[in-house]
C-alpha angles and dihedrals in degrees: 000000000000121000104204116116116271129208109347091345089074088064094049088094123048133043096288113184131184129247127218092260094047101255117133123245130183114240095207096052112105089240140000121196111201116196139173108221111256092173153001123211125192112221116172103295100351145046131245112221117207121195150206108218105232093161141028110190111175146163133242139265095036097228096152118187099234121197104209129151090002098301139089110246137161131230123253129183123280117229123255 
């Protein structure tokens, strides 16, 4: 039995704010992505979602965690 919220519930702790579209998005997140659907495509037992960007919320300072090459690293500044 899991004990994680389920349906509105889930939204009842965090700083929850609304989009423009009405989708939630978590103001603490280091970044949330709002989108209106602009397709759906069927592919074997799922589906692929393609969407159109209405709203870009992030944190700063940008220090994403980045996988590459089978490691976690961070991202540092290129020389001029």
């Amino acid at each position: 039995c899991s004990s994680a919220a389920k349906g509105e519930d889930r939204f009842a702790s965090g700083d929850w704010r609304s989009a423009a579209n009405g989708a939630p998005w978590l103001a603490g997140a280091e970044a949330a992505i709002a989108c209106t659907t602009a397709q759906i495509v069927p592919f074997g037992s799922h589906d692929i979602i393609i969407g159109t960007v209405d709203e870009v919320h992030r944190q700063q300072p940008d220090a994403p965690l980045i996988y590459f090459d089978g490691a976690y690293a961070g991202l540092a500044p290129v020389a001029a």
